[in-house]
C-alpha positions in Angstrom: 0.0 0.0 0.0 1.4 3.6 -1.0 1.3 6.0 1.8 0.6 10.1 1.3 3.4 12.4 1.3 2.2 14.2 5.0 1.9 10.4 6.4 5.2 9.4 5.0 7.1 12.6 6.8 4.8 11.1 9.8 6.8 7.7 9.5 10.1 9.4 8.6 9.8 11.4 11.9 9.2 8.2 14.0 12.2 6.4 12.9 13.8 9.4 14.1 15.4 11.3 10.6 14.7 15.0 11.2 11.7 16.6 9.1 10.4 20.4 8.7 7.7 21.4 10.9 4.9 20.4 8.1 1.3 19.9 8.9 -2.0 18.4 6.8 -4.7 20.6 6.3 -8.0 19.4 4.4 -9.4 22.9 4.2 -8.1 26.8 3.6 -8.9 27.5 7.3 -6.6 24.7 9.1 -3.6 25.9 6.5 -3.8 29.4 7.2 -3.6 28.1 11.0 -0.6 26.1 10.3 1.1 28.8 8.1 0.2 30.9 11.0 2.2 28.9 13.5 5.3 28.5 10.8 5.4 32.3 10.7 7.1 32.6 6.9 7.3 31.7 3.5 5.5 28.3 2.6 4.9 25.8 0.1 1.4 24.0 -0.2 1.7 20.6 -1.9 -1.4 18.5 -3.1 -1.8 15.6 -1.2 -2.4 12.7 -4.1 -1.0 9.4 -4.8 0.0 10.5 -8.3 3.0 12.3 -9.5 3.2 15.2 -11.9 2.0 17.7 -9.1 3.7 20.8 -10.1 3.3 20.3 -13.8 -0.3 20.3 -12.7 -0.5 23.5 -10.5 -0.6 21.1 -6.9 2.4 23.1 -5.8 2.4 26.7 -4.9 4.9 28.9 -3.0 3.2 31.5 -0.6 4.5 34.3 1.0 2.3 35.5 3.6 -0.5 33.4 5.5 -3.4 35.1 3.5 -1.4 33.5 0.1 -1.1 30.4 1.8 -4.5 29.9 2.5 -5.7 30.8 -1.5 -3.3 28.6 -2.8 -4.7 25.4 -0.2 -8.1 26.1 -1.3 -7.4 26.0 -5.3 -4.9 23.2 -4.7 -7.8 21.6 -2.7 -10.5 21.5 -5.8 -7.4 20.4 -8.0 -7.8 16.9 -10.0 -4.2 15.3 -11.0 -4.5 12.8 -13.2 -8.0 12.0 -11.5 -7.0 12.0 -8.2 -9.1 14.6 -5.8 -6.8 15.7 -3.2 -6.8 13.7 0.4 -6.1 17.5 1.2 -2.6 19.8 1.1 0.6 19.8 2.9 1.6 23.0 4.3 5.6 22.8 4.9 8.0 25.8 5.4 9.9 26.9 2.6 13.8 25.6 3.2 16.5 27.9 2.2 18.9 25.2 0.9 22.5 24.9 -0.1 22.1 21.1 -1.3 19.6 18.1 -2.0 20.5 14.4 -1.7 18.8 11.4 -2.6 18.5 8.8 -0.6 16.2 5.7 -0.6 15.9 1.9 0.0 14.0 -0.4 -2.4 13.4 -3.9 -3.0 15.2 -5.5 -5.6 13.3 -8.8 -6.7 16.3 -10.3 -8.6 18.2 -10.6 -5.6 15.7 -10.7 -3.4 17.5 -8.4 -1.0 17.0 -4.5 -0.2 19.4 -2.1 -1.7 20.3 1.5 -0.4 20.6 4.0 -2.9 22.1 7.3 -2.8 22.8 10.2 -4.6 24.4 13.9 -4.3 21.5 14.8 -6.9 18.4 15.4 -5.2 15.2 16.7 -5.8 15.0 15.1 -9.6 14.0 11.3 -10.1 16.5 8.8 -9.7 16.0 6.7 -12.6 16.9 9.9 -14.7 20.0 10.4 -12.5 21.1 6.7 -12.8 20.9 6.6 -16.5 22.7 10.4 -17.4 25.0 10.9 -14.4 25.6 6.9 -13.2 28.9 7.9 -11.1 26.8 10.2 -8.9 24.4 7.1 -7.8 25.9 5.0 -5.0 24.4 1.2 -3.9 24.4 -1.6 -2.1 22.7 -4.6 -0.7 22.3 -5.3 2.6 20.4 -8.8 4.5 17.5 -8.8 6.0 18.7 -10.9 8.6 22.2 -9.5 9.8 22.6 -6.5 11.7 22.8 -2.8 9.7 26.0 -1.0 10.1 26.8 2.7 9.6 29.7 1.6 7.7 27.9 -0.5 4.7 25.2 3.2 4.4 28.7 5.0 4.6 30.2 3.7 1.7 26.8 4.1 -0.5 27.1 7.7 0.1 31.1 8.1 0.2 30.6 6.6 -3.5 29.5 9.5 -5.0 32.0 12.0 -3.7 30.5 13.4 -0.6 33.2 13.3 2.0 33.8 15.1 5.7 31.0 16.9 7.9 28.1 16.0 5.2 29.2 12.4 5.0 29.1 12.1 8.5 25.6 13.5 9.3 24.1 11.5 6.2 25.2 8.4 7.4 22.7 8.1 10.2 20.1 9.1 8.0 20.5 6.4 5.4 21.2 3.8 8.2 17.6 4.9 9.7 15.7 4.6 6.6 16.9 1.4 5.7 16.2 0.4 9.4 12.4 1.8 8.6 12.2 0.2 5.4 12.7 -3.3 7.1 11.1 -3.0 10.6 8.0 -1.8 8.8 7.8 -4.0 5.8 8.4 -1.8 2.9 8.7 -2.4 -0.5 10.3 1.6 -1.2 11.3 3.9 1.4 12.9 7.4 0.0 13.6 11.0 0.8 13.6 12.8 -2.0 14.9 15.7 -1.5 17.0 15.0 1.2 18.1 19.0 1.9 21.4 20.4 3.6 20.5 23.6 4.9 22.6 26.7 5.4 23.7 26.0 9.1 24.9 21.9 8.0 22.3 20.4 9.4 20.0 18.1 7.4 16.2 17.8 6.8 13.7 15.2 5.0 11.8 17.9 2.6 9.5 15.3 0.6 9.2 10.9 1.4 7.7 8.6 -0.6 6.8 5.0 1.4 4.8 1.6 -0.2 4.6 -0.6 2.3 3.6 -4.5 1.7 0.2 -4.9 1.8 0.4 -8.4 3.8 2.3 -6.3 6.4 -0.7 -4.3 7.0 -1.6 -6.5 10.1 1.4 -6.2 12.0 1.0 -2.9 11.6 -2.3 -1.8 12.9 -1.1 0.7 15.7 1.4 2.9 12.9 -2.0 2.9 10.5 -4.3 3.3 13.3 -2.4 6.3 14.3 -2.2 7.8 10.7 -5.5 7.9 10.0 -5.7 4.8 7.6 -9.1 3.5 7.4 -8.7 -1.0 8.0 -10.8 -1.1 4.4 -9.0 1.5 2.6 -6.7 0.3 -0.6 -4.0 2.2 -1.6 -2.7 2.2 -5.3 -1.2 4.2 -8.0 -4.8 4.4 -9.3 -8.3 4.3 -8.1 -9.7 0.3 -8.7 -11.4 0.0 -11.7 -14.9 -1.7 -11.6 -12.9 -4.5 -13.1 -10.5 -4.8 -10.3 -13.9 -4.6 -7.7 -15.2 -7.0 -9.3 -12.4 -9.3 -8.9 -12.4 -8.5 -5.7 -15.7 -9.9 -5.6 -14.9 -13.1 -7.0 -12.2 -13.8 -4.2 -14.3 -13.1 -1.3 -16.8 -15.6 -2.6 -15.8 -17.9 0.3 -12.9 -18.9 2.3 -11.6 -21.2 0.2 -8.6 -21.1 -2.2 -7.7 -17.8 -4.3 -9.3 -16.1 -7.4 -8.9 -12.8 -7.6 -5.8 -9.8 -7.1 -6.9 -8.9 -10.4 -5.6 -6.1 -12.5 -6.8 -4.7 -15.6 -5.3 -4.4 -19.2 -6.5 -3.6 -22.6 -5.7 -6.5 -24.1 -8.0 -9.5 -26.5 -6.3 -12.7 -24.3 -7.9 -13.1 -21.0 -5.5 -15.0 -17.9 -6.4 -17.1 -15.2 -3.2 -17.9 -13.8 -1.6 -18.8 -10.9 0.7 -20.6 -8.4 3.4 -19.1 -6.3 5.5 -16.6 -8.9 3.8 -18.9 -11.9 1.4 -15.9 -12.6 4.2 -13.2 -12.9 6.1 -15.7 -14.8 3.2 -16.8 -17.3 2.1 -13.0 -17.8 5.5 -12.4 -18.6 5.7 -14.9 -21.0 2.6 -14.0 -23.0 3.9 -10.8 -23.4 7.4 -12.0 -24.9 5.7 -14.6 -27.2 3.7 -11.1 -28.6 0.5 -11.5 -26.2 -1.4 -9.0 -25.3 -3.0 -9.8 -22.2 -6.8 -8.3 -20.8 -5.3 -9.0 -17.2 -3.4 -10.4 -14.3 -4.6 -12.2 -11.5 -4.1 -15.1 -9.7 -5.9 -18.3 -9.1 -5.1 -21.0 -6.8 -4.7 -22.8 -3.1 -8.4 -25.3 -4.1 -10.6 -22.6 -4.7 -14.4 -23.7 -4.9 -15.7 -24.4 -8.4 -17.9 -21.8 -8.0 -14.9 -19.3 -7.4 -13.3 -20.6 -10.5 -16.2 -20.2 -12.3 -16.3 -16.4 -11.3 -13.1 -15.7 -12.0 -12.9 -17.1 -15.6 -16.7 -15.3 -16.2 -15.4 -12.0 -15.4 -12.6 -12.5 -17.6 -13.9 -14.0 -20.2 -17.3 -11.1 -20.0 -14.3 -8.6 -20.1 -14.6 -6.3 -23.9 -12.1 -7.1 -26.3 -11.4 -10.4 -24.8 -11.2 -13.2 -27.2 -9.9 -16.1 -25.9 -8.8 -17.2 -22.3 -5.8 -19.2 -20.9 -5.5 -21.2 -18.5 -2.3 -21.9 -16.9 0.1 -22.8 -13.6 3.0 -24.0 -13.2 3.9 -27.4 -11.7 4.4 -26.0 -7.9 0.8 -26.2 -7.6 -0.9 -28.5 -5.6 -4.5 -27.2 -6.8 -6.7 -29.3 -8.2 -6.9 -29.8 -11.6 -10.2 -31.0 -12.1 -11.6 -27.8 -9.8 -10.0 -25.6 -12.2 -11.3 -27.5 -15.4 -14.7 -27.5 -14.1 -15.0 -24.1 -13.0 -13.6 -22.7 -16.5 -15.9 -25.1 -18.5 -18.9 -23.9 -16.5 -17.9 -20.3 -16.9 -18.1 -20.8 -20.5 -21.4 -23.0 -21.1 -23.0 -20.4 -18.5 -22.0 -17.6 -20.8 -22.9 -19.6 -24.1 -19.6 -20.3 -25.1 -17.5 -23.4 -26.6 -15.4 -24.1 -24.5 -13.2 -25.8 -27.4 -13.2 -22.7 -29.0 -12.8 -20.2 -25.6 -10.4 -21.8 -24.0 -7.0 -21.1 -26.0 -4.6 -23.5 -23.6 -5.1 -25.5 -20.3 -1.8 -26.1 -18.6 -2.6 -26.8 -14.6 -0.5 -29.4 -13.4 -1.3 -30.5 -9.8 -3.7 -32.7 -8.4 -6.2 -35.1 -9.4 -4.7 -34.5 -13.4 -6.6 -37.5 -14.9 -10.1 -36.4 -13.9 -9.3 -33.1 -14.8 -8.1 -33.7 -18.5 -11.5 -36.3 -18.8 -13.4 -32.9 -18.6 -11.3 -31.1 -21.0 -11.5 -34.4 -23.2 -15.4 -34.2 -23.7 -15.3 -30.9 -23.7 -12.9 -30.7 -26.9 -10.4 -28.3 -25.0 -6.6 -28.6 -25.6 -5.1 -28.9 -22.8 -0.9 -29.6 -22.1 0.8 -31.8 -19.0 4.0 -30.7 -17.2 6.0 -32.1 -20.1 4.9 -28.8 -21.6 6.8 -25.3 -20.4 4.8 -22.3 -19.3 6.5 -20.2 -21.5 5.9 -23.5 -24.6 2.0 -23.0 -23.5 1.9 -19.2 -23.5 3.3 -19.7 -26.9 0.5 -21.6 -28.1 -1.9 -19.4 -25.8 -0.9 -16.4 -28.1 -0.8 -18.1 -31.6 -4.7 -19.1 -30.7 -5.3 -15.1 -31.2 -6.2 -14.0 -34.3 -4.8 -10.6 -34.1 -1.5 -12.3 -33.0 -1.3 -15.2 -36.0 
């Protein structure tokens, strides 16, 4: 789950990395109060989970308390990229001799966390990394020994910065990759991360996603921050797609069907086990695919919930074909899955010889399974068959693709 900017600083500030003295104001009275009790300049920020807010107005500079207050309640009417405002963030306006970088994300190759760092701040980091690749510093670290200052040292000593900066950066780093594991994150970053005229330093913007699993141990920070137990946190508002899918999964107890995400494309997915769904949407889109969706199906779902899953997709526009597909960690039944797609499709008044592009489940109860899909007419594939072999075949079945 992505967290605001203002409840970001919040978490910065607890692991104990020095902020401005910011507050959140949903309304033109409370940020003329907090400008108020700043007593200068200020800079209202837009409080969406979207970027592009100063290339859409969502940031303003004020001067006086009067400003501050026009600009919160324009900013607070302002749509970015569809997003209405959660409200604005009224910060004081930092006179500053530098910004830094710094952040921790999760790298999924390695399956380790990696601090990153750089001596140019305040401008993304991918840009950074690609033009000016001597000014990033990095390094993995385990998630199961003890953090030293030394290892976030080096990161930063990497790019140049040496002496009194060096020195006060390094516990700043060390604490945000502490944060980023004792609260589960997936990115933790401080961007920018500003020197100010006396040498001291001061977290001016933080961006935190935090894994959504995690959200139970958890409960106190988001109890604390205002985050509603129901409330989802994405890029992007759910579509009615997404909902839906949501839907589908909460059917019953049993199994998974859902954590669906929508696409434009004419080949529908159900997919599953363990990484086999990343791996399988993946490999339609290298054979030339053009997936409607991800989700995820799996753990002996009901038929019913099958059924649901492989209807939504399949009653999804633009959708042709579907395919079905695990890999051969599953231990879901193979004769629940076959079922609940071939029900899906009779229900709908589909063949499902001519719906179905692939069936590759391996797992469970195979030879009942594949008797469905045999009177049925589907093709289906065993294990002997690779995911990336059946996504193949998946995408020839598509006539746009042939």
């Amino acid at each position: 789950m992505r967290f605001f900017e203002y409840e970001a600083r919040e978490i910065v500030k607890q692991a104990g990395i020095p902020v401005t003295d910011f507050g959140f104001a949903t309304s033109a009275d409370q940020a003329r109060e907090i400008a108020e009790r700043i007593d200068g300049a200020t800079v209202i920020k837009s409080q969406v989970l979207t970027g592009g807010r100063m290339k859409a107005g969502g940031v303003q500079f004020a001067e006086t308390v009067d400003e501050a207050a026009e600009h919160a309640e324009a900013i607070l009417k302002l749509e970015i990229n569809d997003h209405v405002p959660r409200g604005v963030l009224v910060d004081p306006r930092a006179e500053l001799e530098h910004e830094y970088y710094a952040g921790v994300v999760w790298d999924g190759i390695r399956k380790q966390p990696v601090m990153l760092f750089s001596d140019m701040g305040g401008i993304d980091i991918e840009e950074v990394a690609e033009k000016h690749p001597d000014h990033v510093g990095r390094a993995h670290f385990s998630t199961l020994r003890p953090l030293s200052d030394f290892q976030a040292k080096e990161v930063i000593a990497a790019t140049g910065v040496t002496g009194r900066p060096l020195t006060r950066i390094t516990p700043i780093l060390t604490r945000l990759a502490e944060l980023f594991l004792e609260r589960d994150m997936t990115l933790a970053e401080i961007n920018p991360l500003g020197e100010l005229a006396d040498g001291s330093f001061v977290a001016l913007d933080a961006h935190m996603d935090m894994e959504t699993e995690a959200r139970p141990r958890h409960k106190k920070l988001l109890e604390d921050l205002g985050v509603g137990s129901e409330e989802t946190r994405q890029a992007r508002e759910s579509t009615e797609f997404e909902l839906a899918g949501e839907e589908v999964d909460a059917m019953d107890h049993r199994g998974v069907a859902g954590n669906v995400t929508e696409f434009d494309g004419n080949l529908g997915l159900v997919i599953g086990a363990g990484g086999g769904s990343l791996t399988l949407f993946d490999a339609v889109r290298a054979h030339g695919g053009d997936p409607a969706n991800y989700c995820e199906i799996g753990g002996n779902p009901s038929v019913r919930k099958a059924a649901g899953l492989a209807k939504l997709v399949l009653e999804k526009p633009g959708v042709d074909k579907i395919a079905v597909m695990m890999s051969i960690v599953s231990n879901t039944r193979v004769d629940i899955v076959a079922r609940g797609v071939v029900k899906a499709c009779l229900e709908l008044g589909y063949d499902p010889a001519e719906k179905i592009a692939i069936f590759r489940v391996p797992g469970a109860w195979e030879e009942e399974g594949f008797k469905i899909l045999d009177h049925y007419g589907v093709e289906y594939t065993d294990r002997s068959v690779s995911m990336h072999e059946a996504a193949r075949r998946a995408v020839e079945k598509i006539p746009s693709s042939a």
